[in-house]
CHARMM internal coordinates of N, CA and C (Angstrom, degrees):
IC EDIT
DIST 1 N 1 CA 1.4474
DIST 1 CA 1 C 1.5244
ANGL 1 N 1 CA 1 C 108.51
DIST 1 C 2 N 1.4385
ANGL 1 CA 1 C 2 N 140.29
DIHE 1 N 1 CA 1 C 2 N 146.80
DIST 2 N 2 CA 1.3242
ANGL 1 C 2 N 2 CA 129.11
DIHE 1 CA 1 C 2 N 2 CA -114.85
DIST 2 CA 2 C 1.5809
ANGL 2 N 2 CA 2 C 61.21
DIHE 1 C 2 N 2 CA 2 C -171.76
DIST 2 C 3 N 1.5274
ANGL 2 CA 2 C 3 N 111.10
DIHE 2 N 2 CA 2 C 3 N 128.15
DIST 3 N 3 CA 1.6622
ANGL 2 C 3 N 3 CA 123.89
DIHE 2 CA 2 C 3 N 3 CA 144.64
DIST 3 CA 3 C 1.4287
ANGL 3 N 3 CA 3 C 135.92
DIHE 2 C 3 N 3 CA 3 C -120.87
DIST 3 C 4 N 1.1957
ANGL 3 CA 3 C 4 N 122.27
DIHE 3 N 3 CA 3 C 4 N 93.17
DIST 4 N 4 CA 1.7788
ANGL 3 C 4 N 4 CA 109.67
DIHE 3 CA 3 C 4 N 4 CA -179.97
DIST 4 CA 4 C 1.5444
ANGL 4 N 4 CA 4 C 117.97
DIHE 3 C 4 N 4 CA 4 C -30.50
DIST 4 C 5 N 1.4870
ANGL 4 CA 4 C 5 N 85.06
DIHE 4 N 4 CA 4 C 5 N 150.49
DIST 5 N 5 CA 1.7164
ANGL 4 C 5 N 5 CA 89.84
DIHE 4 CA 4 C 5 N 5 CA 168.72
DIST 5 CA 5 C 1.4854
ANGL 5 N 5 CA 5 C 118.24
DIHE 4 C 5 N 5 CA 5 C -49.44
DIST 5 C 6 N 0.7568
ANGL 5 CA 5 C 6 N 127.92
DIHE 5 N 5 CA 5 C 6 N -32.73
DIST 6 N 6 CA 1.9421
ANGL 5 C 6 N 6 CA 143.78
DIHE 5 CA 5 C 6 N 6 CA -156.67
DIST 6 CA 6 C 1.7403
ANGL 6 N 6 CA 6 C 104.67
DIHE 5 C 6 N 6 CA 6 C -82.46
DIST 6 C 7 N 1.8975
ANGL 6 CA 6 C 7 N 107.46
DIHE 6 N 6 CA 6 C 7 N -35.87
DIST 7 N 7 CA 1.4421
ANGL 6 C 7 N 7 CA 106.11
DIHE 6 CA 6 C 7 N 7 CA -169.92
DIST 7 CA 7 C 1.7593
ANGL 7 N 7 CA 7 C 93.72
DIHE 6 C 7 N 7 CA 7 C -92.27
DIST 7 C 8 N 1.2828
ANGL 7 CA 7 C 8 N 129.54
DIHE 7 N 7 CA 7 C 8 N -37.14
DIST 8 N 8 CA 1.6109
ANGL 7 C 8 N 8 CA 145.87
DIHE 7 CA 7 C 8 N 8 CA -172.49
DIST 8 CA 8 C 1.7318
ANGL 8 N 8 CA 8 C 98.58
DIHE 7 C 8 N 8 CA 8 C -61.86
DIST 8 C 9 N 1.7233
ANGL 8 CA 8 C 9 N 117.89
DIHE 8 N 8 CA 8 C 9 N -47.49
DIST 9 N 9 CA 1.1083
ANGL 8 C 9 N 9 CA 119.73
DIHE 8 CA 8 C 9 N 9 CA 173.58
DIST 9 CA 9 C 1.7487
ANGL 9 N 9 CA 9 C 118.99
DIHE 8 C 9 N 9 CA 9 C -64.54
DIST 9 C 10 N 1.2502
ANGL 9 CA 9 C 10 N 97.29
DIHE 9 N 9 CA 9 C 10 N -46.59
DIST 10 N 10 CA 2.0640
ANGL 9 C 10 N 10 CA 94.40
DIHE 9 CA 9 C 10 N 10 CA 165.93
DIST 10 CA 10 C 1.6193
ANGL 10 N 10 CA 10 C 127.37
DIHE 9 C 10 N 10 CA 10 C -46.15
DIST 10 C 11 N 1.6757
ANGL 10 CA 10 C 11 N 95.58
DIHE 10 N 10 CA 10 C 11 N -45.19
DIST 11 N 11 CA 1.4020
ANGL 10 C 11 N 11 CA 117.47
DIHE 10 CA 10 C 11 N 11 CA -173.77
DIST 11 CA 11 C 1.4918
ANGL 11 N 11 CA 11 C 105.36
DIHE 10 C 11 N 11 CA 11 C -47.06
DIST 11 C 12 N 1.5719
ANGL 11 CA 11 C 12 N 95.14
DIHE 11 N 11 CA 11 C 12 N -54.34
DIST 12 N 12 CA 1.4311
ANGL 11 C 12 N 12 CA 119.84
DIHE 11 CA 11 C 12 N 12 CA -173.79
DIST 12 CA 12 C 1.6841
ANGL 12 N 12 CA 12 C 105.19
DIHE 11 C 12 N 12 CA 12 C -54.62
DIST 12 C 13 N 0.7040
ANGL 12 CA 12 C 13 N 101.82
DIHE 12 N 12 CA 12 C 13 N -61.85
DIST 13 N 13 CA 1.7017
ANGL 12 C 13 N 13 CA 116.02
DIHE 12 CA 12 C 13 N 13 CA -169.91
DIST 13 CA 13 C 1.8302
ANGL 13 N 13 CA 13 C 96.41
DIHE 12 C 13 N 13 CA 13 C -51.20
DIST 13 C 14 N 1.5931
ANGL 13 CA 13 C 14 N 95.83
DIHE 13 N 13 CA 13 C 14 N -55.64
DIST 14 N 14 CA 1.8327
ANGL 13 C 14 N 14 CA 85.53
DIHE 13 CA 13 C 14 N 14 CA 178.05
DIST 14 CA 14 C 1.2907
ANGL 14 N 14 CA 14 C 139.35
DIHE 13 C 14 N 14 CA 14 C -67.90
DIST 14 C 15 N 1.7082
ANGL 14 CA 14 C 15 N 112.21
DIHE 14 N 14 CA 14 C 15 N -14.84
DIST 15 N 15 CA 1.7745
ANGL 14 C 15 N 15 CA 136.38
DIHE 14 CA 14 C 15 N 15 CA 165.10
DIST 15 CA 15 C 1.6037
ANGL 15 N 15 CA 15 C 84.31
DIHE 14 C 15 N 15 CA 15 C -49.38
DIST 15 C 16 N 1.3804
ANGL 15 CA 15 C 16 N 99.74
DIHE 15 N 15 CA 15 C 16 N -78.51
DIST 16 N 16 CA 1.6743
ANGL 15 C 16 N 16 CA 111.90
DIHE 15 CA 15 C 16 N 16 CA -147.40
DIST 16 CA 16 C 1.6177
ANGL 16 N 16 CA 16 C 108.04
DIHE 15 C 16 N 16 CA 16 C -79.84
DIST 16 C 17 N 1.6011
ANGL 16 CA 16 C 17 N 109.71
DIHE 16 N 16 CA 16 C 17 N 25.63
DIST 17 N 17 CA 1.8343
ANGL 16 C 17 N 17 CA 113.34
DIHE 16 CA 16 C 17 N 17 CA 148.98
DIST 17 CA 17 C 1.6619
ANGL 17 N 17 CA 17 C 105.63
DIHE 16 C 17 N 17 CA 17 C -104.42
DIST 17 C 18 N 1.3095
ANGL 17 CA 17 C 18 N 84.42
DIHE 17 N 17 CA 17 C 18 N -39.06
DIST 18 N 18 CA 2.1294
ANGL 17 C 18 N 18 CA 90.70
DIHE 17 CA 17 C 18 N 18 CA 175.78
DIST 18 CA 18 C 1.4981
ANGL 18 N 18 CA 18 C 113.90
DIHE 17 C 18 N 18 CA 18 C -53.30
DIST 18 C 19 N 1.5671
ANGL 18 CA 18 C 19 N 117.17
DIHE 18 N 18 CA 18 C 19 N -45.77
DIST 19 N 19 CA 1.1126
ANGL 18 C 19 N 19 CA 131.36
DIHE 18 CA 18 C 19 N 19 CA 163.02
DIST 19 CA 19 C 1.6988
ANGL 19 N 19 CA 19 C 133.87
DIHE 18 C 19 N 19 CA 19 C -27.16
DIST 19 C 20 N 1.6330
ANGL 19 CA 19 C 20 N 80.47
DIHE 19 N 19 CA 19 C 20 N -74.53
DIST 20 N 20 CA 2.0216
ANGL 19 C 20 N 20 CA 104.22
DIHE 19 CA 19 C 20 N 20 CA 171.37
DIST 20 CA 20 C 1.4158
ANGL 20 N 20 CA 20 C 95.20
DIHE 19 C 20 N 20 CA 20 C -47.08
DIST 20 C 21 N 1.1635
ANGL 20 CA 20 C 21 N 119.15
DIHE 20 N 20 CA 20 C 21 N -78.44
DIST 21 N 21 CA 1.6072
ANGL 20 C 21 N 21 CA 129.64
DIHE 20 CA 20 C 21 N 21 CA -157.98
DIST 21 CA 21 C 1.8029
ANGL 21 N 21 CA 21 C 102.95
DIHE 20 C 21 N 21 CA 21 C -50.00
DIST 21 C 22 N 1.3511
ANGL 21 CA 21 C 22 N 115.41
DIHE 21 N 21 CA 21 C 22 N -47.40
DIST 22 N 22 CA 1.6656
ANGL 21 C 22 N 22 CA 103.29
DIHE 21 CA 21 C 22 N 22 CA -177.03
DIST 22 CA 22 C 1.1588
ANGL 22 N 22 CA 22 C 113.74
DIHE 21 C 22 N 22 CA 22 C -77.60
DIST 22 C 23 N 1.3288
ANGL 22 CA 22 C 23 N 112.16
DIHE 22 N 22 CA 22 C 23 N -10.64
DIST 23 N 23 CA 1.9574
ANGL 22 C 23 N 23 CA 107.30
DIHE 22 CA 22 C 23 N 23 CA 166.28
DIST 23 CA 23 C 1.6461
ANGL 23 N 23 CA 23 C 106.79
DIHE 22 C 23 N 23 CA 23 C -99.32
DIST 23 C 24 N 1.0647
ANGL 23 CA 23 C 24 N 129.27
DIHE 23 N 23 CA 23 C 24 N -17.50
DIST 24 N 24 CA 1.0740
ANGL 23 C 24 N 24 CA 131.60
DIHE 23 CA 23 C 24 N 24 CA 155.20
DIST 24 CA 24 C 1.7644
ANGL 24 N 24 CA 24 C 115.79
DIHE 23 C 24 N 24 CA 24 C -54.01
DIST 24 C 25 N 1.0304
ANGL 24 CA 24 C 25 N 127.52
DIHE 24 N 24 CA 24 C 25 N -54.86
DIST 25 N 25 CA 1.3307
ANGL 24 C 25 N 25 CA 131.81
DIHE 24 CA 24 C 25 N 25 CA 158.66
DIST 25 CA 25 C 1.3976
ANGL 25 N 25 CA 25 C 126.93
DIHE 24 C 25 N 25 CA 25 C -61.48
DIST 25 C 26 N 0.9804
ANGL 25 CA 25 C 26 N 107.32
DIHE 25 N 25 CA 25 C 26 N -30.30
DIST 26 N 26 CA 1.7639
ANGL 25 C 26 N 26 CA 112.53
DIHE 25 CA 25 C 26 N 26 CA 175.77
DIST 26 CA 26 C 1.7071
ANGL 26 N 26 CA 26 C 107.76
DIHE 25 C 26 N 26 CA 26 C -87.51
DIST 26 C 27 N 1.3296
ANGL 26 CA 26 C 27 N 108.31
DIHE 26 N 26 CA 26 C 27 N -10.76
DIST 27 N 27 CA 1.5719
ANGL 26 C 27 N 27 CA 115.08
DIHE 26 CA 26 C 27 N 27 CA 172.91
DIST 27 CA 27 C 1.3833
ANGL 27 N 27 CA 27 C 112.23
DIHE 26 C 27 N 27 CA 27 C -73.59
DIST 27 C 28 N 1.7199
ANGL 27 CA 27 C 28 N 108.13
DIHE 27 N 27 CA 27 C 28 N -53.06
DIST 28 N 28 CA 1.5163
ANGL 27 C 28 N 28 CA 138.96
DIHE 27 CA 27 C 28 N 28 CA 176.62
DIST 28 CA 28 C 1.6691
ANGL 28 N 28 CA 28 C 100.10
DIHE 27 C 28 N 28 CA 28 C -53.39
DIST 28 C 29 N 1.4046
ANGL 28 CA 28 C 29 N 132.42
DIHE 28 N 28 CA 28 C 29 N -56.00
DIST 29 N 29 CA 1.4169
ANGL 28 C 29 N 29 CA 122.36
DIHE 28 CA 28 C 29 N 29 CA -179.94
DIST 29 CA 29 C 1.5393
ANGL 29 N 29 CA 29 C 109.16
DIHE 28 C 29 N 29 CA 29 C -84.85
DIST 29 C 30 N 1.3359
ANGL 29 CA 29 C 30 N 125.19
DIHE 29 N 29 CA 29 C 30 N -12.81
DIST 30 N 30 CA 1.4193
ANGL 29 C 30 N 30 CA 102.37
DIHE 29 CA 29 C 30 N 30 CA 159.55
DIST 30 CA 30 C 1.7907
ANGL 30 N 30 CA 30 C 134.33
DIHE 29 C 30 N 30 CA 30 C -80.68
DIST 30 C 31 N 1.6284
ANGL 30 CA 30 C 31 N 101.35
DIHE 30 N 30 CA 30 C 31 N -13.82
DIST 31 N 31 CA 1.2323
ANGL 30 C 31 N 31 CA 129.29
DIHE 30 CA 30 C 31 N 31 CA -176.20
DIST 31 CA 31 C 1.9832
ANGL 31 N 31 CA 31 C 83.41
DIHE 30 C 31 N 31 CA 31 C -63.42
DIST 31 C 32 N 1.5757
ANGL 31 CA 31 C 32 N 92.43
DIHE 31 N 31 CA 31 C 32 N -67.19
DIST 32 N 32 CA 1.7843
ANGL 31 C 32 N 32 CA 85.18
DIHE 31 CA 31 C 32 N 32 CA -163.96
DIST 32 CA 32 C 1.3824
ANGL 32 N 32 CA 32 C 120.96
DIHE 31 C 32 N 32 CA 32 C -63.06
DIST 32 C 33 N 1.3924
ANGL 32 CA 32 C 33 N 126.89
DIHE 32 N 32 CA 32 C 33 N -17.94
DIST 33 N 33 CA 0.7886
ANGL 32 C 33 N 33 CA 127.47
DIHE 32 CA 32 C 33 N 33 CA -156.28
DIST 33 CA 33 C 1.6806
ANGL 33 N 33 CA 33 C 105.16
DIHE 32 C 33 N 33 CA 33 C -85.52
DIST 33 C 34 N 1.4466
ANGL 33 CA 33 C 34 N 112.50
DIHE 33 N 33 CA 33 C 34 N -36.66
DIST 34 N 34 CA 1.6892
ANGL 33 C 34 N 34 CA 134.66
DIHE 33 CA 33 C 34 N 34 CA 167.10
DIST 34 CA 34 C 1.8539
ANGL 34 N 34 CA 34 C 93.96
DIHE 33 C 34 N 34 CA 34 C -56.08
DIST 34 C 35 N 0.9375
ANGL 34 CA 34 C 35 N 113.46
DIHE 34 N 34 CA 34 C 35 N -60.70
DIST 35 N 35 CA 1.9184
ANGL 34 C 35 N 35 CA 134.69
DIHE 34 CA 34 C 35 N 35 CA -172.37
DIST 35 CA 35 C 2.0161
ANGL 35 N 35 CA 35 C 89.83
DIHE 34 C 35 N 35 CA 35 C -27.81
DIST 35 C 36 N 1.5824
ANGL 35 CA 35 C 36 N 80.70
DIHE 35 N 35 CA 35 C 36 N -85.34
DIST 36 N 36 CA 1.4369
ANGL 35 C 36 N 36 CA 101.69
DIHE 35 CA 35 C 36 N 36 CA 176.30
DIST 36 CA 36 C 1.7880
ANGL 36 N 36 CA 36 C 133.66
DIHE 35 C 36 N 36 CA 36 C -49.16
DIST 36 C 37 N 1.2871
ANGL 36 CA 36 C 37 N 105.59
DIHE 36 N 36 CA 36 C 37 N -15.65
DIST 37 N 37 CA 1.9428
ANGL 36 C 37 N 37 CA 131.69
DIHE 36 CA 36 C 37 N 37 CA 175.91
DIST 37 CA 37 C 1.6078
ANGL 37 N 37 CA 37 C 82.47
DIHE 36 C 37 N 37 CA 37 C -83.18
DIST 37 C 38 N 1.6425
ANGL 37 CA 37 C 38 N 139.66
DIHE 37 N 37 CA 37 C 38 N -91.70
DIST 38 N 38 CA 0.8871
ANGL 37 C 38 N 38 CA 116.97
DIHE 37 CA 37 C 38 N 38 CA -139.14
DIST 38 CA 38 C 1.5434
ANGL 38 N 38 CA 38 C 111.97
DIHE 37 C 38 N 38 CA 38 C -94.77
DIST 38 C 39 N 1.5518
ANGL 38 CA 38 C 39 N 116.98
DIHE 38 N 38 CA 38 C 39 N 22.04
DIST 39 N 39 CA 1.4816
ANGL 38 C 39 N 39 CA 120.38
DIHE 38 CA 38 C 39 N 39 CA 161.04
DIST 39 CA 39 C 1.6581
ANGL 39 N 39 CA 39 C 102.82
DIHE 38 C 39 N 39 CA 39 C -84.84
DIST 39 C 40 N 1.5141
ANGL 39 CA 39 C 40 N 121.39
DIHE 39 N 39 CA 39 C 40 N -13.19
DIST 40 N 40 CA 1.4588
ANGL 39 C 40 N 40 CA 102.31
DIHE 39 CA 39 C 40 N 40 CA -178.88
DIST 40 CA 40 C 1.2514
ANGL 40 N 40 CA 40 C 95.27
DIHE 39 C 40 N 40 CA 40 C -105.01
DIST 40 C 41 N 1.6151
ANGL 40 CA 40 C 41 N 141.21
DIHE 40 N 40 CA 40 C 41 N -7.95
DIST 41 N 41 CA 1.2965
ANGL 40 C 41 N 41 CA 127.31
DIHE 40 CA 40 C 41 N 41 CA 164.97
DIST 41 CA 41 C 1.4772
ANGL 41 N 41 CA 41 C 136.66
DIHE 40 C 41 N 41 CA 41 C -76.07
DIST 41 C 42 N 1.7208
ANGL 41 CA 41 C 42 N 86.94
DIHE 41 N 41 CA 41 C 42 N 2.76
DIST 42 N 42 CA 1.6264
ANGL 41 C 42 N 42 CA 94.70
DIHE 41 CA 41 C 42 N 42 CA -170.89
DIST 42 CA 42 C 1.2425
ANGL 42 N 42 CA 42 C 91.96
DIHE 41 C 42 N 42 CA 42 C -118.51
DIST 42 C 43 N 1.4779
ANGL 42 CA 42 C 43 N 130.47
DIHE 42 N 42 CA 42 C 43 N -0.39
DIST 43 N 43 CA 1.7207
ANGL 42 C 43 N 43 CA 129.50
DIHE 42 CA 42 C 43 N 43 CA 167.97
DIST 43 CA 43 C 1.7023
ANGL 43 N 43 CA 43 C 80.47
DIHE 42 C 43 N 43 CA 43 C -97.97
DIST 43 C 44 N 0.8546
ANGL 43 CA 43 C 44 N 153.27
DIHE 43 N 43 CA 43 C 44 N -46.53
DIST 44 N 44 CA 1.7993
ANGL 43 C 44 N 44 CA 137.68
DIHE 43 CA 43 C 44 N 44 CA -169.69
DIST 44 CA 44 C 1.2017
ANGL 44 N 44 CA 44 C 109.84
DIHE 43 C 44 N 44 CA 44 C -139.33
DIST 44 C 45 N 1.5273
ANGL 44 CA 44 C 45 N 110.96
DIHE 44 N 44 CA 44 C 45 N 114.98
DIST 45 N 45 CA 1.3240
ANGL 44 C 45 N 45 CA 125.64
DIHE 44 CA 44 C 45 N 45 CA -175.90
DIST 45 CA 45 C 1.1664
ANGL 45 N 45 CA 45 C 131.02
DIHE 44 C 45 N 45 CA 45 C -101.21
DIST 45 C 46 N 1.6020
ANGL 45 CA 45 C 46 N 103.30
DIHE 45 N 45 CA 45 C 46 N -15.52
DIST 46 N 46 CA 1.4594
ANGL 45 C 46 N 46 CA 119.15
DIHE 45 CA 45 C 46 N 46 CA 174.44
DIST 46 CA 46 C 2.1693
ANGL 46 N 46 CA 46 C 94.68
DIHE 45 C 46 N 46 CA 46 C -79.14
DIST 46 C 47 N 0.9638
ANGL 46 CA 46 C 47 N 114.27
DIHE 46 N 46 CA 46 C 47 N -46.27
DIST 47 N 47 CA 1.6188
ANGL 46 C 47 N 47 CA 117.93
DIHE 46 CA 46 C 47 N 47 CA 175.28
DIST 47 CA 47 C 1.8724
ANGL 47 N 47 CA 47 C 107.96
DIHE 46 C 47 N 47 CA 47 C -35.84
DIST 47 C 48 N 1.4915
ANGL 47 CA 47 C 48 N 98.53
DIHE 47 N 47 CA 47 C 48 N -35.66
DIST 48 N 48 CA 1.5187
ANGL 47 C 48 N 48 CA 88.92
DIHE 47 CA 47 C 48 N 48 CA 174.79
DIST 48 CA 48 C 1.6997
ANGL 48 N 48 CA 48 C 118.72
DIHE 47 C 48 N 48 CA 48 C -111.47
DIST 48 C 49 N 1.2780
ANGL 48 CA 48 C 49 N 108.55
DIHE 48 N 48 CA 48 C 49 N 14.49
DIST 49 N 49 CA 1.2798
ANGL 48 C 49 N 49 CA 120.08
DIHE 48 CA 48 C 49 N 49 CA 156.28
DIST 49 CA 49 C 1.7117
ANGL 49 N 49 CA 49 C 98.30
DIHE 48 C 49 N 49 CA 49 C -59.52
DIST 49 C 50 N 1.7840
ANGL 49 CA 49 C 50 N 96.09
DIHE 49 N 49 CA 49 C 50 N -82.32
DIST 50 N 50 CA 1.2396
ANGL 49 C 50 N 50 CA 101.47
DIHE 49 CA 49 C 50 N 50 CA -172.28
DIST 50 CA 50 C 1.5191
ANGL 50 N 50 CA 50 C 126.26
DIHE 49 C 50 N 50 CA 50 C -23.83
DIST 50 C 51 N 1.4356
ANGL 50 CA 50 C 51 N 97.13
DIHE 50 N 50 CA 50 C 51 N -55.34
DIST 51 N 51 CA 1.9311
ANGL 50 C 51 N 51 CA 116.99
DIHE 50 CA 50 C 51 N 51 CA -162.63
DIST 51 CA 51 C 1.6330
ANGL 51 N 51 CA 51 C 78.82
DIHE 50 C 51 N 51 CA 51 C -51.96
DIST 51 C 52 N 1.4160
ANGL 51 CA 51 C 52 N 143.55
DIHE 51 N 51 CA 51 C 52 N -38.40
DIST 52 N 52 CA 1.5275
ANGL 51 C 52 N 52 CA 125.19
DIHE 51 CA 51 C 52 N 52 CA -144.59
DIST 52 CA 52 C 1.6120
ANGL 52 N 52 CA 52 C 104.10
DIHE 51 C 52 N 52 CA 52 C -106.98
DIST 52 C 53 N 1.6341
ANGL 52 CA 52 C 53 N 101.28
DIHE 52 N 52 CA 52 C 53 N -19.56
DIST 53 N 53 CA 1.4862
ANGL 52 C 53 N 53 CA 95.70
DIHE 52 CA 52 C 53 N 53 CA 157.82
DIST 53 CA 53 C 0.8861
ANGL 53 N 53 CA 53 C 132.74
DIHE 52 C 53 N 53 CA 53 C -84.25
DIST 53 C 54 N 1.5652
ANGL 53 CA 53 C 54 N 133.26
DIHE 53 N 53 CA 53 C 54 N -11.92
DIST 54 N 54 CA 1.3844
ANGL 53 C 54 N 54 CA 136.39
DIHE 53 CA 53 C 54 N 54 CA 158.69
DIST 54 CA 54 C 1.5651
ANGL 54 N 54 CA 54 C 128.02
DIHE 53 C 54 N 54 CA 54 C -48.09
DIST 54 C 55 N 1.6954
ANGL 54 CA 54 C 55 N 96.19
DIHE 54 N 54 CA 54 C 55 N -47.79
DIST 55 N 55 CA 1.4611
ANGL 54 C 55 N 55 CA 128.42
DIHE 54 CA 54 C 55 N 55 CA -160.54
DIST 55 CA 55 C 1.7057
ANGL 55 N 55 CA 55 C 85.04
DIHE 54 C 55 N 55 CA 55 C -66.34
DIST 55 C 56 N 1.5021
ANGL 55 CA 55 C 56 N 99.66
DIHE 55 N 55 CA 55 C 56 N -62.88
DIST 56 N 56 CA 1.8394
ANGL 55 C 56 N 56 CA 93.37
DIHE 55 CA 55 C 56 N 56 CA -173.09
DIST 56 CA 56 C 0.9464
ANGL 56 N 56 CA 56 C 118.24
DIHE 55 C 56 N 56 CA 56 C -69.68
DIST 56 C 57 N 1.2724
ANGL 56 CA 56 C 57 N 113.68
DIHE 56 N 56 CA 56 C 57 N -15.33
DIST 57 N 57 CA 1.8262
ANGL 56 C 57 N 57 CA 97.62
DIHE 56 CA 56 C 57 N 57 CA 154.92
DIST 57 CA 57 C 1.1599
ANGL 57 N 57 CA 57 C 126.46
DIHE 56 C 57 N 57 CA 57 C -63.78
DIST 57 C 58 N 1.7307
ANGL 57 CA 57 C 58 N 118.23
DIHE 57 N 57 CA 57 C 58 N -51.32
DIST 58 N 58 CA 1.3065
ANGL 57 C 58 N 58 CA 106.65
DIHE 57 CA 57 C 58 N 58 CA -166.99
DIST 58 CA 58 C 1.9677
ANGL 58 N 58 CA 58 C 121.74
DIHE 57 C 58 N 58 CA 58 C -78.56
DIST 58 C 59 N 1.9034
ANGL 58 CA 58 C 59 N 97.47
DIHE 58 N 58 CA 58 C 59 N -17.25
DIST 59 N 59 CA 1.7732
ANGL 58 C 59 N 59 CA 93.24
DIHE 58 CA 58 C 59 N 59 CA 148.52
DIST 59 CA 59 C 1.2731
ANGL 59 N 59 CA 59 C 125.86
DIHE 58 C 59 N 59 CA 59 C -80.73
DIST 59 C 60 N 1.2779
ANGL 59 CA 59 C 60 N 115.93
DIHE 59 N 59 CA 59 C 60 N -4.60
DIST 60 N 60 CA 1.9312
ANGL 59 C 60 N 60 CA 97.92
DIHE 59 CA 59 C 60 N 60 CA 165.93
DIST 60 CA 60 C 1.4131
ANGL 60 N 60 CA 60 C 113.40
DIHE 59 C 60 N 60 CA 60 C -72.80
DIST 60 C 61 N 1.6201
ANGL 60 CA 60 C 61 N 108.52
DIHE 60 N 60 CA 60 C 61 N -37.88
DIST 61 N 61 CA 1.5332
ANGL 60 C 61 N 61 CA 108.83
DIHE 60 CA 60 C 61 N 61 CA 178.62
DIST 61 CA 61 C 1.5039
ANGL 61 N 61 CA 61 C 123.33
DIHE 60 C 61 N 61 CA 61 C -50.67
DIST 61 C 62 N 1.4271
ANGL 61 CA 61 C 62 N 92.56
DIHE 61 N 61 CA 61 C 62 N -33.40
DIST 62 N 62 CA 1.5319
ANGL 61 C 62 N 62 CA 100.32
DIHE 61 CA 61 C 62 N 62 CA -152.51
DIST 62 CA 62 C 1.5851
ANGL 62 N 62 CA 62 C 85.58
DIHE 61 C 62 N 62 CA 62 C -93.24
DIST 62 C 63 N 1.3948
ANGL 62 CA 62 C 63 N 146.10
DIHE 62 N 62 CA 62 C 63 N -4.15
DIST 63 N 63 CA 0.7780
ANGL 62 C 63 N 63 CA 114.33
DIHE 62 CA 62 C 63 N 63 CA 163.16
DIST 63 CA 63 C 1.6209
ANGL 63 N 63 CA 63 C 116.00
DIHE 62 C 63 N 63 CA 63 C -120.02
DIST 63 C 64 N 1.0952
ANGL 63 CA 63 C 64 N 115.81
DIHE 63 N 63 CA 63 C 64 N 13.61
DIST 64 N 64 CA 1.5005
ANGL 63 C 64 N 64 CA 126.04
DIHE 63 CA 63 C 64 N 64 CA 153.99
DIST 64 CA 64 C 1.7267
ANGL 64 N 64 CA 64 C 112.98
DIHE 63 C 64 N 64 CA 64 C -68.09
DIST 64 C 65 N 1.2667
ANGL 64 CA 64 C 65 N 125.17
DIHE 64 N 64 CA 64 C 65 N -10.84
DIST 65 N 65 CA 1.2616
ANGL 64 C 65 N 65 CA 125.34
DIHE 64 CA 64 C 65 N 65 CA -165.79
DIST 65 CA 65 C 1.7999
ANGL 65 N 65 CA 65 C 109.56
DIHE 64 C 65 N 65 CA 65 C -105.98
DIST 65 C 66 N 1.2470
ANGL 65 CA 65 C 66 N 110.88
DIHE 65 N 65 CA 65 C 66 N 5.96
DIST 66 N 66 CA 1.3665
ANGL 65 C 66 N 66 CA 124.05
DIHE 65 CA 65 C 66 N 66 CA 176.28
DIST 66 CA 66 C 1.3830
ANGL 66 N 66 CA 66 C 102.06
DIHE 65 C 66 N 66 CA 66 C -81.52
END
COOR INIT
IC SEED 1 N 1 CA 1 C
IC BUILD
């Protein structure tokens, strides 16, 4: 199966609208999703104490184990 430049160039053009739009959307749910993280850290602040004492725990481990 054999494609001209002209039908390979459309193709092209329609990847890279499918493209824009799913990073366009995946921009839009990471926007809210950050939105929504620090609206519950500023209703509970001890919640992100925790989240950061966990975290340094589990990189001290991981790097005590070298």
């Amino acid at each position: 199966m054999m494609f001209s430049k002209r039908e390979a160039g459309k193709k092209l053009e329609q990847v890279q609208e499918r493209s824009r739009e799913a990073g366009s959307e995946l921009c839009d749910e990471l926007k809210s999703a950050a939105s929504d993280s620090c609206d519950y850290l500023k209703k509970n602040p001890w919640a992100g104490v925790g989240i950061g004492a966990a975290l340094g725990l589990v990189v001290g481990v991981l790097i005590s184990k070298k």
